[in-house]
C-alpha positions as CSV (number, residue, x, y, z in Angstrom):
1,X,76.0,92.3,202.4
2,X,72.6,90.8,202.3
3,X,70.5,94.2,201.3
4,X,73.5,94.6,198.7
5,X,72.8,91.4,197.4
6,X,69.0,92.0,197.4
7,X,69.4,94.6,195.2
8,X,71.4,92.9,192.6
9,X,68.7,90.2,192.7
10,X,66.0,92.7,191.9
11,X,68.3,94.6,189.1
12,X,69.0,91.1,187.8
13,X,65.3,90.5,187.9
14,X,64.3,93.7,185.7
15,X,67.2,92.7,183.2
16,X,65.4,89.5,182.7
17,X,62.4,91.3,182.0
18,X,64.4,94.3,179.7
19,X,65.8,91.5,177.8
20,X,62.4,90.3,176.3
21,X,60.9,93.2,176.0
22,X,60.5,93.8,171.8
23,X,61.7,97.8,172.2
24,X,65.2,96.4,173.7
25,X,65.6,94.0,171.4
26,X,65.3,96.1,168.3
27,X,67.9,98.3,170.1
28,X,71.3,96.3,169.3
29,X,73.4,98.6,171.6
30,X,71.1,98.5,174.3
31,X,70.3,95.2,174.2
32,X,74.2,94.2,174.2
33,X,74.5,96.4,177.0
34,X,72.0,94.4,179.2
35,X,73.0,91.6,178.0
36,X,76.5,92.2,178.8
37,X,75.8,93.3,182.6
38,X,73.0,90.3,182.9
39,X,75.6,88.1,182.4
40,X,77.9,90.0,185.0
41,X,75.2,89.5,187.6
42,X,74.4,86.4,186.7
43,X,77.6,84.7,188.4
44,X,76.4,86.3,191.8
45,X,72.4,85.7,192.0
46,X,72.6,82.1,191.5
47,X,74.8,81.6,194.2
48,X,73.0,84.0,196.4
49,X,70.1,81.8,196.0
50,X,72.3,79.0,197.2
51,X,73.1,80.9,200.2
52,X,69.5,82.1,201.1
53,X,68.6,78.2,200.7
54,X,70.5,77.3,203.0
55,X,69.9,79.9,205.6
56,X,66.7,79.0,205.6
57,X,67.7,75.1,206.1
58,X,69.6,76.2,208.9
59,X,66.2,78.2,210.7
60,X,64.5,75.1,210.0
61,X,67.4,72.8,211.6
62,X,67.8,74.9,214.7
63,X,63.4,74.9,215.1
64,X,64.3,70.9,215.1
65,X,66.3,71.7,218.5
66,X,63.2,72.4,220.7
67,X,61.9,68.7,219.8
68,X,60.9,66.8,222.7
69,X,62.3,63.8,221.0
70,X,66.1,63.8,221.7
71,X,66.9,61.4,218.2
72,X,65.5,64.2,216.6
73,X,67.6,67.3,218.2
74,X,70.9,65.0,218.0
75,X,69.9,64.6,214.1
76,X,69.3,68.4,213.7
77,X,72.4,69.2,215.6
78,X,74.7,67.3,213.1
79,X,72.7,68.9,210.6
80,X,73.7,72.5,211.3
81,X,77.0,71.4,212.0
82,X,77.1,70.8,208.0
83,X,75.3,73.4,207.1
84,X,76.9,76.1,209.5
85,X,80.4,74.5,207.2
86,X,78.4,75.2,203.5
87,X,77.0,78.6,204.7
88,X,80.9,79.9,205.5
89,X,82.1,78.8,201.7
90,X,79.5,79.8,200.5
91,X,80.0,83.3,201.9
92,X,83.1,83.7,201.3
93,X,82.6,83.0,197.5
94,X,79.9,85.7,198.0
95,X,82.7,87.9,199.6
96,X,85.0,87.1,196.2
97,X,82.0,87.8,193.8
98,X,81.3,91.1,195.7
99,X,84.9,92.7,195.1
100,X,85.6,95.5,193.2
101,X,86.2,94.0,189.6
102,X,89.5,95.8,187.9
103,X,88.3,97.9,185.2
104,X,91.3,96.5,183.2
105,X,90.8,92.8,183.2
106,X,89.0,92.7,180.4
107,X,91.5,94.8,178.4
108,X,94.0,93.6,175.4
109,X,97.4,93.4,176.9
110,X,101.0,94.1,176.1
111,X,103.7,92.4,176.8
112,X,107.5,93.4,177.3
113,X,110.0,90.8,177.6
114,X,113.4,91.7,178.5
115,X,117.2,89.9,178.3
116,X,118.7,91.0,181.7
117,X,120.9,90.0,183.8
118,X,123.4,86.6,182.0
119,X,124.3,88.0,178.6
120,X,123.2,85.7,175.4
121,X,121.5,83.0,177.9
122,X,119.5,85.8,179.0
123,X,118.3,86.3,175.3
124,X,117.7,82.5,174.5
125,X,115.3,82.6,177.4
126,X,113.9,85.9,176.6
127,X,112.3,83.6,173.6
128,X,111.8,80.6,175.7
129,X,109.7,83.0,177.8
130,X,108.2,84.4,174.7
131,X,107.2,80.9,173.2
132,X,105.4,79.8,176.3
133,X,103.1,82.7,176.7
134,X,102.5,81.9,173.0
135,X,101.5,78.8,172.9
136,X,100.0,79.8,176.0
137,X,98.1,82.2,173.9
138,X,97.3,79.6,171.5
139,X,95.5,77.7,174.0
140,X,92.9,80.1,174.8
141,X,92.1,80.9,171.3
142,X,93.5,84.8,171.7
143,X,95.2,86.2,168.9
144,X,99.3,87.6,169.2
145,X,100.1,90.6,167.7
146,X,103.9,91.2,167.4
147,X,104.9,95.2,167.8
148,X,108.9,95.3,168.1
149,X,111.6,92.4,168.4
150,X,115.5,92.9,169.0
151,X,117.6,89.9,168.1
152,X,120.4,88.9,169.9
153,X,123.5,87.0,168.2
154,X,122.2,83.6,170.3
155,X,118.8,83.2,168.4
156,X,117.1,84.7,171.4
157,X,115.8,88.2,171.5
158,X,117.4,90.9,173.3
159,X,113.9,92.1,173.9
160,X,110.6,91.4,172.3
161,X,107.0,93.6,172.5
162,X,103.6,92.0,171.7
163,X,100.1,92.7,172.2
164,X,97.8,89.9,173.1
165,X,94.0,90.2,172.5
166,X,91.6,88.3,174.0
167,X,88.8,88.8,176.2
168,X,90.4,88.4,179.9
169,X,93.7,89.0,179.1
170,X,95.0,91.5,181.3
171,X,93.3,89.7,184.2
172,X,95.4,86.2,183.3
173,X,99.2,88.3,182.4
174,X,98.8,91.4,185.1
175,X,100.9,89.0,187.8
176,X,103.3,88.2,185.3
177,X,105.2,91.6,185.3
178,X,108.9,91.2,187.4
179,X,111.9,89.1,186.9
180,X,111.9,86.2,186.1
181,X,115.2,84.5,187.2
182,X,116.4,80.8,185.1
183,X,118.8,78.5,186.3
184,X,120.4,76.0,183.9
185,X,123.0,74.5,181.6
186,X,124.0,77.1,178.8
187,X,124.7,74.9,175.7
188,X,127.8,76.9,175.1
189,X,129.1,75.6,178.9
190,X,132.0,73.0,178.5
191,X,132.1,72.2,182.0
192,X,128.5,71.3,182.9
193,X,128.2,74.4,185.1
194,X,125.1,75.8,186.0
195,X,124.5,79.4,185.0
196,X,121.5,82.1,186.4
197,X,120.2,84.3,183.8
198,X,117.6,87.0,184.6
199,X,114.7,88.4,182.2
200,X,112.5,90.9,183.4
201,X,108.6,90.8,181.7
202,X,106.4,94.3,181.9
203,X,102.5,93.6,181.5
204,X,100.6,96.9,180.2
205,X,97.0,97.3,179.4
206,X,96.0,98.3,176.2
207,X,95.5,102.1,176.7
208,X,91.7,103.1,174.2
209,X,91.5,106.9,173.1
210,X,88.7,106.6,176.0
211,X,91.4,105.8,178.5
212,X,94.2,108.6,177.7
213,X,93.8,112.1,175.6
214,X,97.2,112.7,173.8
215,X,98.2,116.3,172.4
216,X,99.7,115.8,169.2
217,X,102.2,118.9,169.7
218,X,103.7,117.0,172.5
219,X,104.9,114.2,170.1
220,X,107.8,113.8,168.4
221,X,108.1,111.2,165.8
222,X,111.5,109.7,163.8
223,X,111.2,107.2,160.8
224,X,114.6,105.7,160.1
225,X,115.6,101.9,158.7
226,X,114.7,98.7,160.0
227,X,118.0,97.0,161.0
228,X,115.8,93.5,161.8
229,X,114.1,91.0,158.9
230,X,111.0,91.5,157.5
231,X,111.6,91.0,153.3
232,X,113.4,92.9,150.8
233,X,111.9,96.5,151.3
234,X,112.2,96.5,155.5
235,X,116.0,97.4,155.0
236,X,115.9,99.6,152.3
237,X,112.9,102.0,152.9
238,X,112.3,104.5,156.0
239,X,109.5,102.4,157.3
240,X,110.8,102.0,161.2
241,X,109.1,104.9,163.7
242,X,109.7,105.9,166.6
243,X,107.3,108.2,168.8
244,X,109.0,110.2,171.8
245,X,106.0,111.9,174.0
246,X,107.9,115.0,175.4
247,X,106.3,115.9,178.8
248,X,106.9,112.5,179.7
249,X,110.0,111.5,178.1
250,X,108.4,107.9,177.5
251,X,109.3,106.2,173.4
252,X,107.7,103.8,171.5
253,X,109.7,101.9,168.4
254,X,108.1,99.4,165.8
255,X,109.8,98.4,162.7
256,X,108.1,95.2,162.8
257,X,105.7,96.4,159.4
258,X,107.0,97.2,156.0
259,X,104.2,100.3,156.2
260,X,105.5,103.3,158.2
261,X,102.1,104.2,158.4
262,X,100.9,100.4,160.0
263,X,104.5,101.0,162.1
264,X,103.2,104.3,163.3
265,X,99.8,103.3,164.2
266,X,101.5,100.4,165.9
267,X,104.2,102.2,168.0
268,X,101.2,105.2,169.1
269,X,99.1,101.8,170.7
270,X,102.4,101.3,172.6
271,X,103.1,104.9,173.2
272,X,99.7,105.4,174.6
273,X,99.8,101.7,177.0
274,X,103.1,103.1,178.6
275,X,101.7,106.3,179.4
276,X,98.6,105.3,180.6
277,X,100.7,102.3,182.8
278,X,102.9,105.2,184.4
279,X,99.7,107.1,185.4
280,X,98.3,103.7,186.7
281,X,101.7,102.9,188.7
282,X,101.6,106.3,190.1
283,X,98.4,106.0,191.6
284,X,99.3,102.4,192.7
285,X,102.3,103.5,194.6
286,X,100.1,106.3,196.5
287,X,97.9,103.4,197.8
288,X,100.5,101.1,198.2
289,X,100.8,100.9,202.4
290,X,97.1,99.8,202.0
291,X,97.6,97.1,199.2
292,X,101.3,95.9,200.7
293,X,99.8,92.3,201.3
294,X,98.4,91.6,197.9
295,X,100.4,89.8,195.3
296,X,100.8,92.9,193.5
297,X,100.8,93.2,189.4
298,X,104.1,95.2,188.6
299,X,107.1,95.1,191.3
300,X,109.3,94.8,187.9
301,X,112.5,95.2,190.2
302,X,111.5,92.0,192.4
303,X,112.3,88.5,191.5
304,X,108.5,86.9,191.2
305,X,109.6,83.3,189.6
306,X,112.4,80.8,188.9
307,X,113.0,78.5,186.7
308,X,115.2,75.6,187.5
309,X,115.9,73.2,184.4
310,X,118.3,70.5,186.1
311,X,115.7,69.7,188.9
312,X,112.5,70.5,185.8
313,X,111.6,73.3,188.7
314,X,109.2,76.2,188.6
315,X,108.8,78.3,192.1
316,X,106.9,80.9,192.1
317,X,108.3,83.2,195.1
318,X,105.4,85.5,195.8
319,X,103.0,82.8,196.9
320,X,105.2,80.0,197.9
321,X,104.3,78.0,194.9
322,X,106.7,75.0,193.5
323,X,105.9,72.6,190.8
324,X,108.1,69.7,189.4
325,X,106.7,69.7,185.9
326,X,108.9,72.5,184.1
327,X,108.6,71.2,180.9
328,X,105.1,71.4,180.6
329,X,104.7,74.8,182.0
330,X,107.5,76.2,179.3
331,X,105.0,74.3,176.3
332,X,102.5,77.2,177.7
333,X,100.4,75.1,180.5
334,X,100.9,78.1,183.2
335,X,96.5,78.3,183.9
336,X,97.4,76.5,187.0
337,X,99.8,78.8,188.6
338,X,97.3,81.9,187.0
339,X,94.6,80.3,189.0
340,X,97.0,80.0,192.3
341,X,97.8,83.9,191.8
342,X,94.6,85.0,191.4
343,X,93.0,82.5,194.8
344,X,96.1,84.1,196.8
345,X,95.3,87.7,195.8
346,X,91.6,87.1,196.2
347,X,92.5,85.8,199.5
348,X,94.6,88.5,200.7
349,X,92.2,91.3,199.9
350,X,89.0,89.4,201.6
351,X,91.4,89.7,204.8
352,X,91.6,93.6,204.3
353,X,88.0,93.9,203.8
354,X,87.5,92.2,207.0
């Protein structure tokens, strides 16, 4: 670890020196390039300075132990009793910084939220669901991109597609993807009964043309009319598409647009994220005995979270997780259980390194 470290210090050192010199900086790509990756490594040398520091504190320490004067060896003993404590964390932040970044985490995401088990209840909290990752959204300054909505009778949505963009957001949505199970109230329930109601959410990374190749002969592509709101011309005008790739079998719909040429470009984006998320899941599932511990981004058939409105409970099942503050976390305050994901994961794969 340490001669990998090393050499990350020294790269980190010549991108210091890149970024100043006047050639670079007349090169805008190349400049943002180094830029980019100086500020990648720049969240591991500091702290490997840290940890040097204190190795070398520790040398000193344990010299201290061959004093004659036995004040002085008890006070040095103490002292690497502390530091032996701050070398481990600090290590094992090392051990985080070190891992294998996902190459999608900085990627747009989409989002598919869908009414499941529990009939209109399930499609009132398809848009509760909706509305916190929205103002969730909000909160973090991304911008929400609405690709396809279904309405159900109840004011909910039978299912609902959106694309977030931000940098980051796959890496805070990818554990979001499974079922999602609520237990409450209905409004339409005379006798106070409680009812469980299931929605199922499926996270997708934006798929770029640099991601997947497409063969346009292996598309097929239907306009028809919008059957949802949208003005005067939604109804009245062939401007919904849908795209059907034929090897695969896989669809995209947007109707959201009034342009079937905006709808088209929209429902290809989609086309093109479910594709490349097969491919991805495929390749998941061949590695899966060796990632069996980790908190996994896509079991959509497993039951991750529940939402319990008469207690104001949210557990989150995968990690063991249960907070008493529902009502916050459905007004889009979910960082906290993102963060809690993300430690556990880390966690999990630091023990399969070791």
């Amino acid at each position: 670890m340490i001669e990998k470290l090393k050499g990350i210090e020294e790269r980190f050192i010549k991108l210091e020196q890149l970024l100043s010199d006047p050639a670079v900086i007349s090169d805008q790509k190349k400049y943002q390039e180094y830029l980019i990756e100086h500020g990648e490594l720049n969240k591991i040398v500091p702290v490997f300075r840290d940890y040097e520091g204190l190795l070398e504190e520790h040398k000193e320490a344990k010299e201290l132990l061959k004093d004659n004067d036995l004040e002085m060896r008890a006070m040095a003993k103490e002292e690497i009793s502390g530091l032996d404590l701050k070398i481990e964390t600090i290590k094992s932040q090392l051990n985080i910084l070190l891992m294998p970044k996902d190459p999608r985490d900085d990627k747009n995401v989409l989002l598919e939220i869908r009414a499941g088990t529990g009939g209109e209840e399930a499609g009132i909290f398809t848009g509760d669901l909706f509305r916190m990752y929205s103002r969730y959204v909000e909160a973090k300054h991304w911008a929400l991109e609405i690709v396809e909505t279904n309405n159900s009778s109840s004011g909910g949505f039978k299912e609902i597609v959106f694309l977030v963009r931000g940098k980051g957001a796959f890496s805070s949505f990818k554990y979001e993807s499974g079922t999602h199970r609520v237990q409450r109230v209905p409004e339409t329930e005379a006798q106070g009964r409680i009812h469980t109601s299931a929605v199922t959410v499926a996270v997708l990374p934006e798929a770029e043309d640099i991601d997947i190749d497409i063969n346009p002969a292996d598309l097929k592509i239907d306009v028809f009319r919008s059957s949802g709101p949208g003005g005067q011309s939604v109804n009245t005008t062939d401007s919904a598409v849908r795209i059907t790739h034929v090897p695969t079998g896989v669809t995209a719909t947007c109707q959201d647009e009034k342009s079937q040429h905006k709808n088209k470009a929209k429902a290809m984006g989609v086309l093109k994220s479910r594709i490349l998320d097969a491919k991805v899941r495929e390749e998941e599932g061949k590695r899966a005995a060796e990632r069996k511990g980790q908190v996994g981004t896509g079991d959509r058939s497993g039951r991750i979270r529940t939402y319990n409105f008469p207690q104001g409970r949210m557990t989150d099942h995968r990690i063991g997780l249960t907070l008493y503050k529902l009502d916050s976390i459905m007004e889009g305050n979910i960082q906290g259980i993102i963060d809690e994901l993300k430690i556990y994961n880390q966690a999990q794969a630091l023990k399969e390194i070791a």
